[in-house]
C-alpha atoms as a printed R data frame, in Angstrom:
    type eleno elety resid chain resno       x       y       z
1   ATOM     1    CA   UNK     A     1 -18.635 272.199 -88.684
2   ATOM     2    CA   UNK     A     2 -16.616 270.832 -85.870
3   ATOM     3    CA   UNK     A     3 -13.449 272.182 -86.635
4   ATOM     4    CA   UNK     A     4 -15.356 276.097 -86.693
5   ATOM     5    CA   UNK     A     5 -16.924 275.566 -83.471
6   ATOM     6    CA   UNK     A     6 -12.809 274.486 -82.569
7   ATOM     7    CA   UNK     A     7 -11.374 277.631 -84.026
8   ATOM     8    CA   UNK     A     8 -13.848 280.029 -81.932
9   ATOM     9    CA   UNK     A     9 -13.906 278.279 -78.981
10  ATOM    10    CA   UNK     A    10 -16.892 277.280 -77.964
11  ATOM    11    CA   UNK     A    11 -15.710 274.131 -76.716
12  ATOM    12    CA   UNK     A    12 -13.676 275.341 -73.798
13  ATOM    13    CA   UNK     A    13 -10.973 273.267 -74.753
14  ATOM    14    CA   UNK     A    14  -8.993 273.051 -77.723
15  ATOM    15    CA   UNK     A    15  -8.773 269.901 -79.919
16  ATOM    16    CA   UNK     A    16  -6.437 269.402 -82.945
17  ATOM    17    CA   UNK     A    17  -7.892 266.476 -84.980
18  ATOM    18    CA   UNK     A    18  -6.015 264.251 -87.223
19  ATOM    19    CA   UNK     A    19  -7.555 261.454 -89.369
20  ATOM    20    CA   UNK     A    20  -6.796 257.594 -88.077
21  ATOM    21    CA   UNK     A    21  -3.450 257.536 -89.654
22  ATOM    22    CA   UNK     A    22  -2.505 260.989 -88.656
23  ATOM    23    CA   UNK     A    23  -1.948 262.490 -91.614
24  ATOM    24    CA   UNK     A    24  -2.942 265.989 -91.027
25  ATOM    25    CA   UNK     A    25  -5.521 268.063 -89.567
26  ATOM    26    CA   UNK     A    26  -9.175 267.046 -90.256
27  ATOM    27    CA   UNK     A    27 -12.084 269.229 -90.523
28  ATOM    28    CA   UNK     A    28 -15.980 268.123 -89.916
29  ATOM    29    CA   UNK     A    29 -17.162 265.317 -87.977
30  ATOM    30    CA   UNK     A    30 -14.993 263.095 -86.452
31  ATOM    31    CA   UNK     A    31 -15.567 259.880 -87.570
32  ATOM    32    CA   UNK     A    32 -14.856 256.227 -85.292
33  ATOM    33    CA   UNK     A    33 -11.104 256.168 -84.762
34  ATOM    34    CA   UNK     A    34 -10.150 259.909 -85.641
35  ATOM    35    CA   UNK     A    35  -7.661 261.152 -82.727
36  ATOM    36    CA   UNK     A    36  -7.498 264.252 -81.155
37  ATOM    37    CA   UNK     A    37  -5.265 266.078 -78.675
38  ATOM    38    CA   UNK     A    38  -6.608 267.942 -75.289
39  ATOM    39    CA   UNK     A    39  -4.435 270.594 -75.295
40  ATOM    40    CA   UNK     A    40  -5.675 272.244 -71.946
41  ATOM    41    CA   UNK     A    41  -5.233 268.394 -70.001
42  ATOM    42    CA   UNK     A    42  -2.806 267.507 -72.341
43  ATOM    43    CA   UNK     A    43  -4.472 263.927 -73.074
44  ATOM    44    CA   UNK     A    44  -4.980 262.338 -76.247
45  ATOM    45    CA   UNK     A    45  -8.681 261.513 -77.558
46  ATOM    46    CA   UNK     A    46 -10.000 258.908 -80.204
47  ATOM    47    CA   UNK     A    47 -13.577 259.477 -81.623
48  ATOM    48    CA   UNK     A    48 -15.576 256.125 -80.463
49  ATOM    49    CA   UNK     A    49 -18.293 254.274 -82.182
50  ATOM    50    CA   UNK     A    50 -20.561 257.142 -81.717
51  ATOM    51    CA   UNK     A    51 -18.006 259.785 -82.854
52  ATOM    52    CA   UNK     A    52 -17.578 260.809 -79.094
53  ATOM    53    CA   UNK     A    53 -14.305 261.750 -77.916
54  ATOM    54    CA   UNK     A    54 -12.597 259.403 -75.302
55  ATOM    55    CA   UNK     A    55  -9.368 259.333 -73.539
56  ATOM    56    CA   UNK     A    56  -7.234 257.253 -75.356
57  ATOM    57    CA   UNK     A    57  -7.041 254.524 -73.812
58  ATOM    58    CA   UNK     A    58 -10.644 253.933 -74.875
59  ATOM    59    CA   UNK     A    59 -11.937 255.437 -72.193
60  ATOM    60    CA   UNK     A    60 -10.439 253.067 -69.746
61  ATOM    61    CA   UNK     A    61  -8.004 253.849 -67.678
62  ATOM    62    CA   UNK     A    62  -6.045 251.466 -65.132
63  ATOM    63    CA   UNK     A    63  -7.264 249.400 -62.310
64  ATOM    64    CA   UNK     A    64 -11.378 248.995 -61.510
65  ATOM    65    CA   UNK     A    65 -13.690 247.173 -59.000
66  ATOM    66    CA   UNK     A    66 -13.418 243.764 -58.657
67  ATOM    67    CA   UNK     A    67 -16.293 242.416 -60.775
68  ATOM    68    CA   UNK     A    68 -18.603 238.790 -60.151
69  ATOM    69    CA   UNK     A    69 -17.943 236.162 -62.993
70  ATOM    70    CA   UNK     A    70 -21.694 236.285 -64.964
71  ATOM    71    CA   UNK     A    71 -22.654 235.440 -67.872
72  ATOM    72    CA   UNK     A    72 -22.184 238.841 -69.380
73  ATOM    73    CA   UNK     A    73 -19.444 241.509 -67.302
74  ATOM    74    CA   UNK     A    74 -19.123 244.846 -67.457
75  ATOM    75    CA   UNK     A    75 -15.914 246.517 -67.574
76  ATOM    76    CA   UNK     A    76 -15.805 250.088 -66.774
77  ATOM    77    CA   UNK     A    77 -11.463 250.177 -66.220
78  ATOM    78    CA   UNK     A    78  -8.573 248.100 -68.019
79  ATOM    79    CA   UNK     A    79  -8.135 245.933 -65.583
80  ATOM    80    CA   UNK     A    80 -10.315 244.278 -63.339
81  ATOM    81    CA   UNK     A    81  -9.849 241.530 -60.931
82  ATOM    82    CA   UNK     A    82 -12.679 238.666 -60.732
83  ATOM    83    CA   UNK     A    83 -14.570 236.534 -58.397
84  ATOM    84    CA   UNK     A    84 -16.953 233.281 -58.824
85  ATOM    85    CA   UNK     A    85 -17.394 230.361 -61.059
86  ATOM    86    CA   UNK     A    86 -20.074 231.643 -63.828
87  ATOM    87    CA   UNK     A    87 -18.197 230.895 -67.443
88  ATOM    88    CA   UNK     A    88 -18.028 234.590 -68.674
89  ATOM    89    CA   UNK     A    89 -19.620 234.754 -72.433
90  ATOM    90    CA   UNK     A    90 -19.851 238.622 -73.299
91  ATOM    91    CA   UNK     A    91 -17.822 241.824 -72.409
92  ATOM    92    CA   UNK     A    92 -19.372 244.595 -72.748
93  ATOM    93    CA   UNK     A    93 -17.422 248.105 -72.587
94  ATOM    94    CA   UNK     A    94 -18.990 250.686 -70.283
95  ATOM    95    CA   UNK     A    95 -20.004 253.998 -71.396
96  ATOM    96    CA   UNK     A    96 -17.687 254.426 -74.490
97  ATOM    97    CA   UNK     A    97 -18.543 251.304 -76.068
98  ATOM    98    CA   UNK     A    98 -15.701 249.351 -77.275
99  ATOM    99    CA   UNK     A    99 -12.840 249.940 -79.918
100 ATOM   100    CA   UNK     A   100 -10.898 247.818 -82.367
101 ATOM   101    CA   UNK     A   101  -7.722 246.535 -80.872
102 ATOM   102    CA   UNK     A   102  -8.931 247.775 -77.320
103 ATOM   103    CA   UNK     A   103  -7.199 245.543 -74.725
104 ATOM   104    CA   UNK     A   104  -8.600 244.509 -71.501
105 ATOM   105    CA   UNK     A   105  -6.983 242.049 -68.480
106 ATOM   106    CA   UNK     A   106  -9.087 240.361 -65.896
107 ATOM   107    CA   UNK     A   107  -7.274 239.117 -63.309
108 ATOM   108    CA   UNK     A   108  -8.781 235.609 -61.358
109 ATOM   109    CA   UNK     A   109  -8.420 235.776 -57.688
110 ATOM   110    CA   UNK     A   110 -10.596 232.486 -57.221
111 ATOM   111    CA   UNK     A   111  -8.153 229.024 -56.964
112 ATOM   112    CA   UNK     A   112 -10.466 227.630 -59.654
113 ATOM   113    CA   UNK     A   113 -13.866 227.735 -61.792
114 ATOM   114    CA   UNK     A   114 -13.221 230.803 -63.560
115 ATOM   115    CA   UNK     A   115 -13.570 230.540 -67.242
116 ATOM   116    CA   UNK     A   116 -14.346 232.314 -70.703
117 ATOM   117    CA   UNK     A   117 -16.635 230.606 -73.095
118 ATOM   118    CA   UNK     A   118 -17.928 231.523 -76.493
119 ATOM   119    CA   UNK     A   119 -21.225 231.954 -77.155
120 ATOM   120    CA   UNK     A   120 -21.141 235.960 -77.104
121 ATOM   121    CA   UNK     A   121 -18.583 237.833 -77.613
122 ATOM   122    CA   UNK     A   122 -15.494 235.917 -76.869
123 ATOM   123    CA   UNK     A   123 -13.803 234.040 -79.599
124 ATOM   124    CA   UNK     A   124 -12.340 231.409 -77.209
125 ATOM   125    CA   UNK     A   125 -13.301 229.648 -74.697
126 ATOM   126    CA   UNK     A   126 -10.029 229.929 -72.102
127 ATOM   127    CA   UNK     A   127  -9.948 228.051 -68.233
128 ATOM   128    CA   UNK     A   128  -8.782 231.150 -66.312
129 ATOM   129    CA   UNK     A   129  -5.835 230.491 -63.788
130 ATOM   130    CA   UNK     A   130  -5.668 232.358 -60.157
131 ATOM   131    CA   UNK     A   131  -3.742 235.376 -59.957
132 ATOM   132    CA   UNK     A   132  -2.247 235.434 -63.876
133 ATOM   133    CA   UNK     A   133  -3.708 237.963 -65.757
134 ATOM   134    CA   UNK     A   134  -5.904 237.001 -68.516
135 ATOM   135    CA   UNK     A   135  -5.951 240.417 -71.557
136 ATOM   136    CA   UNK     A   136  -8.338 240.014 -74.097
137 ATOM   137    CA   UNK     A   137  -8.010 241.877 -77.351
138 ATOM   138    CA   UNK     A   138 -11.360 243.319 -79.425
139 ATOM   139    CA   UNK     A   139 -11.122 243.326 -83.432
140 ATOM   140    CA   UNK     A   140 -14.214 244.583 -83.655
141 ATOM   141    CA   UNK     A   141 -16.437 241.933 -83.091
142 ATOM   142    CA   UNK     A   142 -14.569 239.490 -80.705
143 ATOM   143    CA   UNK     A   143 -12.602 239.501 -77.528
144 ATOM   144    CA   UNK     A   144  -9.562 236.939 -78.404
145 ATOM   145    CA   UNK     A   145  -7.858 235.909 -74.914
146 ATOM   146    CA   UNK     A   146  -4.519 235.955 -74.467
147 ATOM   147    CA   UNK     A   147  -4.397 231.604 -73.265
């Protein structure tokens, strides 16, 4: 069980888990959305999709490389600035996978042609404007933009 292999330490660090409302200490697997505390860092953690501990932020953390408009982007950082005119159709989450009510901005540094567009996993298509920052928000399922 998870919460032995936390009480003898073979984790190196020490977690306290709590269930997604934080109503006390769990024990066993952590399922999506549990959240934990890194007591040696101290950082928060919330069990992802796969019941792997991220940082809390969902495992991204301020500003990334700028990334080239396609078709489908990849965002490793919560916030990334972007370049070219491809209508961008899917986000997809780097390593961590996304997380319900995860929030990322994109930032347009081109004077025009940027743009969302559904057909993946955006719920609306949105005409991007240069230099305001664009933060989409994930239920689940969808990105919803912010205009």
């Amino acid at each position: 069980m998870l919460l032995e292999r936390i009480k003898n330490g073979s984790f190196g660090r020490v977690f306290v888990l709590f269930d997604k409302i934080n109503a006390g200490p769990f024990s066993g697997e952590a399922p999506p959305g549990s959240v934990g505390l890194d007591t040696s860092t101290p950082q928060l953690l919330i069990a992802g999709t796969a019941g792997t501990y991220v940082p809390a932020s969902g495992g991204l953390g301020g500003g990334g490389a700028q990334l080239t408009a396609a078709t489908s982007i990849t965002v490793t950082n919560s916030v990334h600035k972007v370049t070219g005119a491809t209508a961008i159709a899917t986000i997809v989450v780097g390593t961590f996978g996304a997380i319900n009510g995860m929030k990322v901005t994109l930032i347009p540094v081109d004077a025009s042609g940027q743009s969302t567009t559904t057909g993946g996993n955006i719920a609306l298509g949105s005409t991007l404007v240069q230099f305001k920052a664009l933060e989409l928000t994930f239920d689940g399922t969808l990105w919803y933009p912010s205009y």
